[in-house]
Backbone as a ProteinNet text record, in pm:
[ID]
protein_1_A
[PRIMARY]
XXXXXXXXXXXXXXXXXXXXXXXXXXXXXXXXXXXXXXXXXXXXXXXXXXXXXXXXXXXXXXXXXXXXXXXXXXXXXXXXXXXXXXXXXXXXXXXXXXXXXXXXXXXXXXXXXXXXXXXXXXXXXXXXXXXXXXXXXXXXXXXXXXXXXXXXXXXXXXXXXXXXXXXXXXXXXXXXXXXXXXXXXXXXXXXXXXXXXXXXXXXXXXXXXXXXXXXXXXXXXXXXXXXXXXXXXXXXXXXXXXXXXXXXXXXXXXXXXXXXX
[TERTIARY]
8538.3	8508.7	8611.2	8588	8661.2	8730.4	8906	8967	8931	8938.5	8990.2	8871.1	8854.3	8784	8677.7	8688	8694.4	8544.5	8453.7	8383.3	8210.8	8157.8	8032.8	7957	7846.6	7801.1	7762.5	7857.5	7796.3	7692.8	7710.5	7550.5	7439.7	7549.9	7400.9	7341.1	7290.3	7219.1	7200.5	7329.8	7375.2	7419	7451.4	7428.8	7590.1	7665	7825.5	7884.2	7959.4	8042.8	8187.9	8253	8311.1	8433.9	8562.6	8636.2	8709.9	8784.9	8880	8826.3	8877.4	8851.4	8995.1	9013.4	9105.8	9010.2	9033.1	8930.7	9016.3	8928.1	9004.2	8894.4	8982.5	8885.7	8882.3	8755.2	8758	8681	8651.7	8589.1	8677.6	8780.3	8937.7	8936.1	8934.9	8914.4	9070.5	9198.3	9282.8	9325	9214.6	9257.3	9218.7	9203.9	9179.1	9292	9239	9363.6	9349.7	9421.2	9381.5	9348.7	9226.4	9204.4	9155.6	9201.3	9171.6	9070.6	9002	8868.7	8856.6	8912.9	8921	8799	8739.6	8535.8	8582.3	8555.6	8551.9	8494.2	8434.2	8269.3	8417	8371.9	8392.5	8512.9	8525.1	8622.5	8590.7	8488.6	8403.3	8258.5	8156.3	8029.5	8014.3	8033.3	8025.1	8033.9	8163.7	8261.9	8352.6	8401.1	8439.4	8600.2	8693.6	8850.6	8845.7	8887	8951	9075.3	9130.2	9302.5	9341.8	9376.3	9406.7	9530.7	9568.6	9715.2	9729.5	9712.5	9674.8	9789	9908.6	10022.6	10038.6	9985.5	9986.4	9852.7	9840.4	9741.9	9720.7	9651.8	9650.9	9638.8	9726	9733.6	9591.2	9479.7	9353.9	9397.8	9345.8	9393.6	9540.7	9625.7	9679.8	9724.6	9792.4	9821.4	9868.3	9825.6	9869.5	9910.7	10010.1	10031.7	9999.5	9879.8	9878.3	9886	9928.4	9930.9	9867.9	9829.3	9776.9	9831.4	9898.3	9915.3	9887.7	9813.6	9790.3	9845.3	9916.9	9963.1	9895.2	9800.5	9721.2	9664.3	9744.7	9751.2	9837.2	9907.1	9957.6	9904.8	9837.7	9775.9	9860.3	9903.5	10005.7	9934.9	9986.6	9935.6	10071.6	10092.7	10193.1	10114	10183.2	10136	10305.2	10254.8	10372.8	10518.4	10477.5	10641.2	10681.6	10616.4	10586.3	10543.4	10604.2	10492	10460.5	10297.5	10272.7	10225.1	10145.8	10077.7	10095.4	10131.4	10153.1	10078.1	9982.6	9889.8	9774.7	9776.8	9759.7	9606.8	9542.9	9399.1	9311.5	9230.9	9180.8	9037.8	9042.9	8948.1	8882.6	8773.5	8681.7	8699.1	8712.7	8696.5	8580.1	8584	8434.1	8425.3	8345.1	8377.4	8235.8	8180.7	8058.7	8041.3	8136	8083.4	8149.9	8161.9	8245.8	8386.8	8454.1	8589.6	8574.5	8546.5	8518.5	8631	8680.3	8768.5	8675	8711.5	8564	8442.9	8407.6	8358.7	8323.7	8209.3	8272.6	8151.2	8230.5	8115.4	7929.2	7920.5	7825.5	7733.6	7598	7485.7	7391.7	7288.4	7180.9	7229.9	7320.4	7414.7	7530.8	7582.2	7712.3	7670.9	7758.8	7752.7	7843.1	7969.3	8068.6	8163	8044.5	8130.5	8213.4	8334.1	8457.4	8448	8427.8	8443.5	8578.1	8665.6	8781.9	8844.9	8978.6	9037.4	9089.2	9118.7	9134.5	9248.6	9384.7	9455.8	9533	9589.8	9732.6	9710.1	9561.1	9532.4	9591.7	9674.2	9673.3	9715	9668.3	9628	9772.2	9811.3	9921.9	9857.8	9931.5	9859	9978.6	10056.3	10146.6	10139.2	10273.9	10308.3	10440.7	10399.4	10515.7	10594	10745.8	10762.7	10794.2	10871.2	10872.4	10960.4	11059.9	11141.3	11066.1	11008.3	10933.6	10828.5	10771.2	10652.3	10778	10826.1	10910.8	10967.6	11050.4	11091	11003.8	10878	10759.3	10787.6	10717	10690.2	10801.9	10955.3	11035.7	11043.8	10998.3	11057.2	10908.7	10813.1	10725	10756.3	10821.6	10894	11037.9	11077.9	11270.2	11207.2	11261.1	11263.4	11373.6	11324.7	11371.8	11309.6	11266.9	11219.8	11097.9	11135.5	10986.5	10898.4	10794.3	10723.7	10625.8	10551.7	10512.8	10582.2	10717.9	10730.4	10783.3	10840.9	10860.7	10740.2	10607.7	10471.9	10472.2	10514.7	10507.8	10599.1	10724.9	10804.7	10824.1	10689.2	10624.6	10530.9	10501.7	10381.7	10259.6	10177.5	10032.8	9935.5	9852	9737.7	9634.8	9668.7	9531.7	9654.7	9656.7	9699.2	9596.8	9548.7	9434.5	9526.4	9523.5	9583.4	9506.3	9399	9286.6	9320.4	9365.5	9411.1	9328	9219.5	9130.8	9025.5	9046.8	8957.6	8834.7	8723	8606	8562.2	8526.5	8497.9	8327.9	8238.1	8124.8	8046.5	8053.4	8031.1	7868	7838.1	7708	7640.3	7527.1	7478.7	7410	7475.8	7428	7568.7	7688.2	7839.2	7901.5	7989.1	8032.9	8183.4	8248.3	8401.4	8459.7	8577	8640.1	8772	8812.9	8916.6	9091.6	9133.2	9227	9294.1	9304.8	9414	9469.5	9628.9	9764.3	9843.3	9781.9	9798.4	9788.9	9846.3	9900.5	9701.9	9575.1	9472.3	9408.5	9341.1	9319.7	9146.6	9134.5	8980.2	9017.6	8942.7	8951.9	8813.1	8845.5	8687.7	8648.1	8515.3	8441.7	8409.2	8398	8356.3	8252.6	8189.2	8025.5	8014.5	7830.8	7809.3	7827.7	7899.2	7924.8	8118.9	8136.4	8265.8	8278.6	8340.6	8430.9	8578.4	8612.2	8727.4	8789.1	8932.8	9017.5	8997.9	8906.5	8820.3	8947.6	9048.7	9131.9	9273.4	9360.7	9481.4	9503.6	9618.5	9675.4	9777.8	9822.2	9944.3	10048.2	10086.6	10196.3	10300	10368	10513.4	10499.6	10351.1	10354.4	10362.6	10370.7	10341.8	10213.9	10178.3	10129.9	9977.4	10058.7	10031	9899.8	9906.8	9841.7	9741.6	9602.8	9510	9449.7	9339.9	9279	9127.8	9054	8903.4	8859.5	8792.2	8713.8	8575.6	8596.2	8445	8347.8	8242.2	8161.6	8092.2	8100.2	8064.2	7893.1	7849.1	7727.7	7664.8	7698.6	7733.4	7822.9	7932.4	8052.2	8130.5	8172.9	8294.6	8351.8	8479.3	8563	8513.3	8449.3	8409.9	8459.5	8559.3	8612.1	8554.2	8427.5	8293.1	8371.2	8320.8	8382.4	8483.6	8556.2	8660.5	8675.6	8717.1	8781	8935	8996.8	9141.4	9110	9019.8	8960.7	8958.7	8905.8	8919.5	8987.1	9103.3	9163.1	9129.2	9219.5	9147.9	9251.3	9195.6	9250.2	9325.3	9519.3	9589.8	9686.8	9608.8	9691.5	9718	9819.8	9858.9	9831.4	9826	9788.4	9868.2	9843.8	9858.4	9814.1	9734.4	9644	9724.7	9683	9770.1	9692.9	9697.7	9630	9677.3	9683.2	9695.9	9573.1	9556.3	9401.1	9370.1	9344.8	9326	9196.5	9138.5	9050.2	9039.6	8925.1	8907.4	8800.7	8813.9	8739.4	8586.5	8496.3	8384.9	8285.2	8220.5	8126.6	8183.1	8075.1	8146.2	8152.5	8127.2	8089.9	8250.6	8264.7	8392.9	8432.6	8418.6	8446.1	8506.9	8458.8	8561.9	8663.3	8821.9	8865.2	8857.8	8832	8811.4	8739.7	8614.7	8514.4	8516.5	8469.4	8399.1	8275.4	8121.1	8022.1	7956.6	7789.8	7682.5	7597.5	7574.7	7475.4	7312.5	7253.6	7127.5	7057.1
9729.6	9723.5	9801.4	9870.1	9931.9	9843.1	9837.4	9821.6	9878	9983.7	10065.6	10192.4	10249.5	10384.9	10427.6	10592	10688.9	10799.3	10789.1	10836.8	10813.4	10925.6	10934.4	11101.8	11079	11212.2	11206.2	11398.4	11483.4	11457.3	11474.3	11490.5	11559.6	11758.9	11822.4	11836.9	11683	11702.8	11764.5	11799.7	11902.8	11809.5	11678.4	11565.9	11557	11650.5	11679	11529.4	11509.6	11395.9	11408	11369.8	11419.8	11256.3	11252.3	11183.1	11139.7	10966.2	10952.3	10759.1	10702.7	10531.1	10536.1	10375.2	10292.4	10184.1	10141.5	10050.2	9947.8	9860.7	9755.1	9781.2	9825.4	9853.3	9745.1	9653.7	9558.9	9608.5	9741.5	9778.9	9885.5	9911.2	10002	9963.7	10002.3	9964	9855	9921.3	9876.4	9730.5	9651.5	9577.1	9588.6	9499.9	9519	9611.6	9730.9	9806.1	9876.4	9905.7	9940.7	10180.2	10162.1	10305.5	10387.2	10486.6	10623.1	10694.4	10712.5	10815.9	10937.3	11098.9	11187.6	11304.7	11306.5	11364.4	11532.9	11607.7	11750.5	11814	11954.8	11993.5	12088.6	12017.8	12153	12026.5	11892.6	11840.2	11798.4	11768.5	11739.4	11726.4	11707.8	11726.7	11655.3	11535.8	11471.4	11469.3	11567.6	11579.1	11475.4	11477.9	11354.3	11361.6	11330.4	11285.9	11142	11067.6	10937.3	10940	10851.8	10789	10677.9	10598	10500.9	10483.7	10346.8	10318.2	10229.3	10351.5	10270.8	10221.4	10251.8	10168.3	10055.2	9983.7	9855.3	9793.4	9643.4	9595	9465.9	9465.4	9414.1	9248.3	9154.6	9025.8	8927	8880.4	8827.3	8689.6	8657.7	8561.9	8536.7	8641.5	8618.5	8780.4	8720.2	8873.4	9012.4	9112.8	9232.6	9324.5	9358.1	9515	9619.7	9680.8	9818.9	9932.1	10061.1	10158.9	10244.3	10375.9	10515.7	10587.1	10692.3	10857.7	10959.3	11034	11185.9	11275.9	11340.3	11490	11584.2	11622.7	11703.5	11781.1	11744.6	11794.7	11696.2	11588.8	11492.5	11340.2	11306.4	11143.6	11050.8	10958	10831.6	10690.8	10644.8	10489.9	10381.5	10287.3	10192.2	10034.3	9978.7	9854.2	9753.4	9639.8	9577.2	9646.4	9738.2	9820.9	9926.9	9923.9	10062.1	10096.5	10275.5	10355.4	10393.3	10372.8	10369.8	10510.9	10554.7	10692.5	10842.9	10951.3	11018.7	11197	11218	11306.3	11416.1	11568.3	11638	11597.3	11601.3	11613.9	11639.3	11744.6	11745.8	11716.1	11708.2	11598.8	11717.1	11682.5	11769	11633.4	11725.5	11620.5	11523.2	11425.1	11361.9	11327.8	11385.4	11420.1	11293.5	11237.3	11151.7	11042	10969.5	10807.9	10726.9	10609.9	10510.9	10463.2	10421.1	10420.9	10277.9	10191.1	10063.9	10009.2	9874.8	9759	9663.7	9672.7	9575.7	9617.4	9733.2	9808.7	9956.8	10017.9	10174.4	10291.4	10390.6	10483.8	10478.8	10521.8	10482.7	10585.8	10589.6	10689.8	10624.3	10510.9	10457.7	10301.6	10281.6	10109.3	10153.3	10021.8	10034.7	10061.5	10070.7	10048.7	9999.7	10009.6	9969.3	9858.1	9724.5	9620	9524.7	9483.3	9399.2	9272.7	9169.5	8997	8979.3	8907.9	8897.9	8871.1	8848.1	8854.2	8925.1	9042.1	9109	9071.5	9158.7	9087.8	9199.2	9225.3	9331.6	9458.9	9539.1	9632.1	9753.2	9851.6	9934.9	10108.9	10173	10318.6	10388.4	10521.9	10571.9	10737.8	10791.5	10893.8	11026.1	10965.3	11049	10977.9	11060.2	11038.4	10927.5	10774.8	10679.8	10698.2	10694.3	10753.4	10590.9	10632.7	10536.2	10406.3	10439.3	10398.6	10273.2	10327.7	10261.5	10138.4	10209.4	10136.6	9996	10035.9	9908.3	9835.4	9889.1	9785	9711.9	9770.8	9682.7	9577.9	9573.5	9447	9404.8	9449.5	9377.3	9253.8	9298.4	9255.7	9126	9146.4	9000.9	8916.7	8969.7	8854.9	8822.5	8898.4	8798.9	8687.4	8587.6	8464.5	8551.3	8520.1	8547.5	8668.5	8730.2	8884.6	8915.7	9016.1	9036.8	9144.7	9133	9162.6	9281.8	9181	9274	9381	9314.6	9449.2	9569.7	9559.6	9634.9	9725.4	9670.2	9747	9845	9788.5	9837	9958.4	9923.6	10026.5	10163	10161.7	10261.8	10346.9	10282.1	10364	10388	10238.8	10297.1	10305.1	10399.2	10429.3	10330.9	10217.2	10162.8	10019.7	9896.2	9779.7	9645.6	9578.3	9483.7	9371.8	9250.1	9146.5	9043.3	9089.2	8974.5	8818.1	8823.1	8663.8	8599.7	8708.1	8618.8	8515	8396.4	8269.1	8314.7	8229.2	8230.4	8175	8220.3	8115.1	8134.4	8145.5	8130.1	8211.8	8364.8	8425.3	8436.6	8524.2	8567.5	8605.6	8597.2	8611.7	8800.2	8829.7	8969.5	9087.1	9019.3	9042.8	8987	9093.9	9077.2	9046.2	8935.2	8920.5	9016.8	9020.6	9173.3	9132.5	9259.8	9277.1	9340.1	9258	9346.3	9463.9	9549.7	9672.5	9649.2	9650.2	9597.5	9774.2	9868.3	10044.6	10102.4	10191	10309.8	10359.2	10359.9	10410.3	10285.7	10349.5	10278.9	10183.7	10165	10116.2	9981.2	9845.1	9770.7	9749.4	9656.2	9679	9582.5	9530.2	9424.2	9346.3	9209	9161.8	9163.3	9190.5	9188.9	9097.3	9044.1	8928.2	8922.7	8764.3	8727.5	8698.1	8746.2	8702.8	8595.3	8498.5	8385.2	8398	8437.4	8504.1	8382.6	8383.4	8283.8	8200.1	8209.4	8130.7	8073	8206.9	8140.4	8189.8	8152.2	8177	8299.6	8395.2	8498.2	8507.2	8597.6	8614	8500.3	8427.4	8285.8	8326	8443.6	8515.3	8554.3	8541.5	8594.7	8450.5	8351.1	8188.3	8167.1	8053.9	7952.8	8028.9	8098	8096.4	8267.2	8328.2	8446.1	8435.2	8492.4	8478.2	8579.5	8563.8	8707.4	8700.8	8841	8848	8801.5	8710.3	8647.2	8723.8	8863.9	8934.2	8916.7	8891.1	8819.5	8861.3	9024.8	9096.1	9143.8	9114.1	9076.7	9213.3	9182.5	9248.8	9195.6	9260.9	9219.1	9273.1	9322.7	9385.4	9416.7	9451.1	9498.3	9640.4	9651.7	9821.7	9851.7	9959.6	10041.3	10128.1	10166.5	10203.3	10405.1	10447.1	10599.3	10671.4	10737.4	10796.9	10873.9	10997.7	11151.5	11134.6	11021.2	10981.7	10966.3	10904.7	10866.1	10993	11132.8	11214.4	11341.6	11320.5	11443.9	11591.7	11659.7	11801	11840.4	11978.5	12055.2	11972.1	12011.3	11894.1	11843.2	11753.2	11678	11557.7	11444.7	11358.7	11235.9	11160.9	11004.1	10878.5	10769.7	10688.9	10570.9	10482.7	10355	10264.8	10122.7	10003.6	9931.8	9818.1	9633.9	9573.7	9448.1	9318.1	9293.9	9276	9217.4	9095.5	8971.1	8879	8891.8	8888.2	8869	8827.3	8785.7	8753.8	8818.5	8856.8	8934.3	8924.7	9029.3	8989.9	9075	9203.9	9275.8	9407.5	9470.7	9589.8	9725.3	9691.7	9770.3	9827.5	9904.4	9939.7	9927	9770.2	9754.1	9823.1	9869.7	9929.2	9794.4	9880.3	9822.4	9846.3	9989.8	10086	10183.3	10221.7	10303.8	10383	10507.6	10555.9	10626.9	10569.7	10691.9	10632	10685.8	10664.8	10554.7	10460.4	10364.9	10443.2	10360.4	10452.3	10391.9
9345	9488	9566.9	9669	9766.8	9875.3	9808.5	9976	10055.5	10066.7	10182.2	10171.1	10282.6	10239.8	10333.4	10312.4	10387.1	10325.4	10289.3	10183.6	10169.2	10157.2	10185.8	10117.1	10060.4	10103.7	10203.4	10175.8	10356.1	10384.6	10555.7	10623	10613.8	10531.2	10511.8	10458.7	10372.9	10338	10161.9	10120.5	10001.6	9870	9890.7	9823.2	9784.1	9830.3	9811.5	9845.5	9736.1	9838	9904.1	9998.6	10055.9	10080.5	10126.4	10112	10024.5	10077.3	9976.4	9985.1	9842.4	9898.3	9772.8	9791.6	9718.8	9681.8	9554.9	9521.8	9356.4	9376.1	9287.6	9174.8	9083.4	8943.8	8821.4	8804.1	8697.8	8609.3	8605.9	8507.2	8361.4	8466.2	8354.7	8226.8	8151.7	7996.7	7966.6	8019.3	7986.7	8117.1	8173.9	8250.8	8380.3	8469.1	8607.9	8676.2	8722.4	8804	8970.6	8968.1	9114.2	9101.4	9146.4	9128.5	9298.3	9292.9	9424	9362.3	9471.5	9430.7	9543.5	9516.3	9602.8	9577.3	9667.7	9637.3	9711.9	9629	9648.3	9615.1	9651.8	9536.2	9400.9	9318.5	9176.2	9125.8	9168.9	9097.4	8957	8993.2	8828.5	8878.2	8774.2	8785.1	8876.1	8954.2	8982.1	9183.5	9159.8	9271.4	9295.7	9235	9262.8	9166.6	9185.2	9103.5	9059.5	8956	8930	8966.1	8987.1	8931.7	8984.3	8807.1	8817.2	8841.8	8839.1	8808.9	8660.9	8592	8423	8354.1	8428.7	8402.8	8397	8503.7	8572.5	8586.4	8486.6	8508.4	8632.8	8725.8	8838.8	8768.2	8875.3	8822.7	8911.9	8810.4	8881.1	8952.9	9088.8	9173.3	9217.3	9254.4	9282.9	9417.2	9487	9645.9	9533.2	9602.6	9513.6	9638.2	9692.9	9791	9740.7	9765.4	9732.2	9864.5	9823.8	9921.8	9836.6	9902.8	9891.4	9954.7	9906	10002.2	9933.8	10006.1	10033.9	10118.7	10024	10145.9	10137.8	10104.2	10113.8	9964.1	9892	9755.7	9641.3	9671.4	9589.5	9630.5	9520.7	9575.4	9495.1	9548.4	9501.7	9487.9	9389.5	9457	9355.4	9469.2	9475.6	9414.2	9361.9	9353	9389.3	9501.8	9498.3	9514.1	9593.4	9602.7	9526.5	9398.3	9285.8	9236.3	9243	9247	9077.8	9064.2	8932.4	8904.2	9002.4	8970.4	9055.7	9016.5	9120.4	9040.6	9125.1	9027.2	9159.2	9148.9	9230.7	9207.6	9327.4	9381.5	9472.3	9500.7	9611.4	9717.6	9838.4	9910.2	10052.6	9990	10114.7	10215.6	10351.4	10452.9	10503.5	10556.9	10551.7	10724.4	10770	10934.2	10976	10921.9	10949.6	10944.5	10773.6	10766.7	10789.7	10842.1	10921.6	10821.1	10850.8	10796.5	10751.8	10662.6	10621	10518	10540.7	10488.5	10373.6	10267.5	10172.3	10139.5	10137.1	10131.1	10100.5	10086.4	10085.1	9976.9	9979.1	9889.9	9978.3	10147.6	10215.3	10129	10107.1	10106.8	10186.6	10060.2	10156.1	10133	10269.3	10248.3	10147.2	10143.1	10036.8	9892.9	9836.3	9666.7	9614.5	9651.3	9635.5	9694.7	9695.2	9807.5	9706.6	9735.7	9698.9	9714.4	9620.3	9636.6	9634.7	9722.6	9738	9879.3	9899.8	10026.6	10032.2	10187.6	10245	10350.5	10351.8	10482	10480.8	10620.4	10642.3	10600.6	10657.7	10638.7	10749.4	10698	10788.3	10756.5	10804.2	10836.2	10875.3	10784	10900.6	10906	11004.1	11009.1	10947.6	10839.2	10797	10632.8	10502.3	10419.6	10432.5	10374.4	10363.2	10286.3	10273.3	10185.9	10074.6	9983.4	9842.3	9925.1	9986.1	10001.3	10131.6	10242.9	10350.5	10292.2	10172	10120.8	10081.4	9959.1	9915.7	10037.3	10125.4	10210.8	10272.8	10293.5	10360.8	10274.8	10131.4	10052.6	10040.2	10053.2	10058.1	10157.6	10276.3	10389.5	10393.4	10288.8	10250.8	10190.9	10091.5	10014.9	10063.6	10145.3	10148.5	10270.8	10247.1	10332.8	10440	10591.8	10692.6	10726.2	10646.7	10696	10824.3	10882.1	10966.8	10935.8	10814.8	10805.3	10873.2	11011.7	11095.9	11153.7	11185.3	11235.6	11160.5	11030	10920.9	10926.8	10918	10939.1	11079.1	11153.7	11268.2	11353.3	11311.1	11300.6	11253.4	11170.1	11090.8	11169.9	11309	11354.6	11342.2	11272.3	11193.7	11316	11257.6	11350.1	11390	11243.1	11253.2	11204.6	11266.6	11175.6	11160	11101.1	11081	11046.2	11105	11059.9	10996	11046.4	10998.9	11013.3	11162.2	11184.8	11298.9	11344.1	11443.5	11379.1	11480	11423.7	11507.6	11423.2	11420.5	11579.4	11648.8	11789.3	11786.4	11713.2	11757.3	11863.4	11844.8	11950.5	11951.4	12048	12117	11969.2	11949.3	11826.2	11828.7	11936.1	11977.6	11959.4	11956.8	11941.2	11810.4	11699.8	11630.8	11629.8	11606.1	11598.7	11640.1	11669.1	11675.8	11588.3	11533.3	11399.6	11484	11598.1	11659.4	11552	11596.1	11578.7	11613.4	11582.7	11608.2	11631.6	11589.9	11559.2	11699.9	11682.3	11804.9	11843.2	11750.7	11819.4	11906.5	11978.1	12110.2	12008.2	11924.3	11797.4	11775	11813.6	11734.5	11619.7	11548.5	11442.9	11452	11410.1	11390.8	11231.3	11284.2	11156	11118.1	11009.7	10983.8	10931.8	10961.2	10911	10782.7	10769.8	10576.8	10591.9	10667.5	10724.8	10807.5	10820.6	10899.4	10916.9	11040.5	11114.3	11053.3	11022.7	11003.3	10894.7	10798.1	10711.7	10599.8	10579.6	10426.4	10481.2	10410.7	10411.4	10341.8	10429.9	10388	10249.4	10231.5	10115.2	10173	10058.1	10110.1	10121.9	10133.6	10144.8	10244.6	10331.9	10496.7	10581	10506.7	10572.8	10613.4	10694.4	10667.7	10803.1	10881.9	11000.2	10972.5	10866.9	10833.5	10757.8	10811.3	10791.4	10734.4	10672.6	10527.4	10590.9	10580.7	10572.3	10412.4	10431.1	10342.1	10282.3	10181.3	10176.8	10072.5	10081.3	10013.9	9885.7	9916.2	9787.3	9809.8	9893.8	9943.2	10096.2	10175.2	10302.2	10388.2	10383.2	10476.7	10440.1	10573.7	10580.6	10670.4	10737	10861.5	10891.7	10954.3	11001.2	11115.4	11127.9	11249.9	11289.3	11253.1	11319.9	11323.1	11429.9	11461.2	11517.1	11454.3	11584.1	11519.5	11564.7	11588.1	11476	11533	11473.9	11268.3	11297.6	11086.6	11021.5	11099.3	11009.7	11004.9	10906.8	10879.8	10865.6	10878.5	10844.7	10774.2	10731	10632.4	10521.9	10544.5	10458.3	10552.2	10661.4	10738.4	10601.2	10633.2	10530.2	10588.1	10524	10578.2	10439.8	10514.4	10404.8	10446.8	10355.8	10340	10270.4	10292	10231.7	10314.5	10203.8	10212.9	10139.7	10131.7	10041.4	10043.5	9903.9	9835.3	9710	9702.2	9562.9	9615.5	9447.5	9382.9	9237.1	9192.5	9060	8976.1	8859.2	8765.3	8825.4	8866.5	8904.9	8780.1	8755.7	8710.5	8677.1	8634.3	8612	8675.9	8782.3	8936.1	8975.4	9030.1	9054.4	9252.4	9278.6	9447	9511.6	9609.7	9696.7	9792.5	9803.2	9914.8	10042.5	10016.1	10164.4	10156.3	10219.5	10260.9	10387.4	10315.8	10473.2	10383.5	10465.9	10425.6	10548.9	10491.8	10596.3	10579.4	10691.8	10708	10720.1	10578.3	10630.8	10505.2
[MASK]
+++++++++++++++++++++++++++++++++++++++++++++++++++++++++++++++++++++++++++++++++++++++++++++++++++++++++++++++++++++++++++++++++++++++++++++++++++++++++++++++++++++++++++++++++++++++++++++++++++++++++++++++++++++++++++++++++++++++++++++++++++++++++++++++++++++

C-alpha cells in the first residue's frame, strides 16, 4: 500500500506513467519492507523503477519513521533515522493527479490503497539531509524532546498531524486534515476515516492522533496545487509514520498522486 504519493498515468492519454509514491511493501520476498516507485518512460517495460529498502525488514504492528528524498537524480529512503537505500533514478513529472496519503498509483480509482495507521505526514520542498532526518526521530524518541517543532523548523511545505477529532460534519463536507506547512492547502478526510479514531506513535504521547485507513476507500487527499508538482530536478523530500500488519500481496501505497476517474 502507498504512504505517500505523487503518481498516475499521464493525461495524454499515452498510458505513460509519470511520478513518484512510497509504499509499504508486504509482498518483498525477503520480508515486509518499505519500497519507492519512480515512473519514467524507458525505465523498464513498464516505466516504472523499484527500490526497496531490502536491507531492512519492516517490524509488523508496531510505529516505523520512514522518509524519501529525491534530488533529482538520487532517491533515498530512511527507515527510523537510517538510511538503508541510496540508488540513482529517474521521474517524469506528473503535472495532473492529486497528491494522496493511504493511497495512490491513481488510473481508474486507486490500486494501491494501505490498511494501517497513518500519522505525522509531511512534505518538504527541498533535500533533508541524513543528519535532519535522524534528529527528527531523535527528537521522538528522547523524553523531553519537541518533536513538532524539530519537524517544523525544517520548513515543510506540507505538515499533516492527523489530530483532528471527528465532530460530525455536514454530510455534504469532508473533515479537514490541517496543514501545519508553509502552503496555504489543507486536505480532507475521505469517507472510511474517523478523525481522531486511534492513537498516534507512543513516543509522540498520549495527546497524538493517527488517520485510521481502511484499505477500502480512504484516504487524506490534498486534492490540487501548482506547489505538488515539481519540475525538471527540483528536489523534495516525503516522510510519515506508518503501523500496519501483514495484509495481501498487493503492494499499498503510503502516498499517491494519480487520477480519479
Amino acid at each position: 500500500g502507498d504512504l505517500m504519493g505523487d503518481a498516475g498515468a499521464n493525461g495524454d492519454g499515452s498510458g505513460t506513467w509519470s511520478g513518484i509514491r512510497m509504499s509499504y511493501n508486504g509482498a518483498f520476498s525477503g520480508g515486509p519492507t518499505l519500497t519507492a516507485y519512480t515512473y519514467a518512460p524507458g525505465s523498464n517495460a513498464n516505466g516504472y523503477k523499484q527500490v526497496n529498502a531490502a536491507a531492512f525488514s519492516l517490524s509488523a504492528g508496531v510505529w516505523n519513521y520512514c522518509v524519501m528524498t529525491y534530488d533529482g537524480n538520487n532517491l533515498q529512503l530512511f527507515v527510523n533515522g537510517v538510511l538503508q537505500t541510496n540508488v540513482t533514478a529517474a521521474m517524469a513529472t506528473n503535472y495532473w493527479s492529486p497528491l494522496t496519503f493511504g493511497t495512490g498509483r491513481w488510473d481508474k480509482g486507486t490500486t494501491r490503497g494501505y490498511t494501517g495507521l497513518l500519522d505525522e505526514a509531511a512534505i518538504y520542498t527541498n533535500v533533508l539531509s541524513s543528519d535532519q532526518i535522524s534528529n527528527h526521530y531523535l527528537a521522538a524518541i528522547t523524553s523531553g524532546s519537541n518533536y513538532v517543532q524539530a519537524i517544523l523548523s525544517d520548513n515543510p511545505l506540507l505538515y499533516y498531524r492527523m489530530d483532528n477529532v471527528y465532530t460530525n460534519p455536514s454530510p455534504a463536507t469532508y473533515p479537514t486534515a490541517v496543514n501545519y506547512g508553509s502552503a496555504p492547502v489543507d486536505a480532507a478526510y475521505e469517507p472510511g476515516i474517523v478523525p481522531g479514531g486511534v492513537i498516534g506513535p507512543e513516543v509522540l504521547g498520549n495527546s497524538a492522533m493517527a488517520a485510521p485507513i481502511n484499505g477500502v476507500y480512504s484516504c487524506v487527499d490534498a486534492g490540487f496545487d501548482p506547489a505538488f508538482n515539481p519540475t525538471g530536478n527540483q528536489p523534495f523530500t516525503a516522510m510519515t509514520w506508518f503501523r500496519t500488519y501483514h495484509a495481501d500481496d498487493k503492494i499499498p501505497p503510503l502516498l499517491g498522486q494519480g487520477k480519479i476517474g
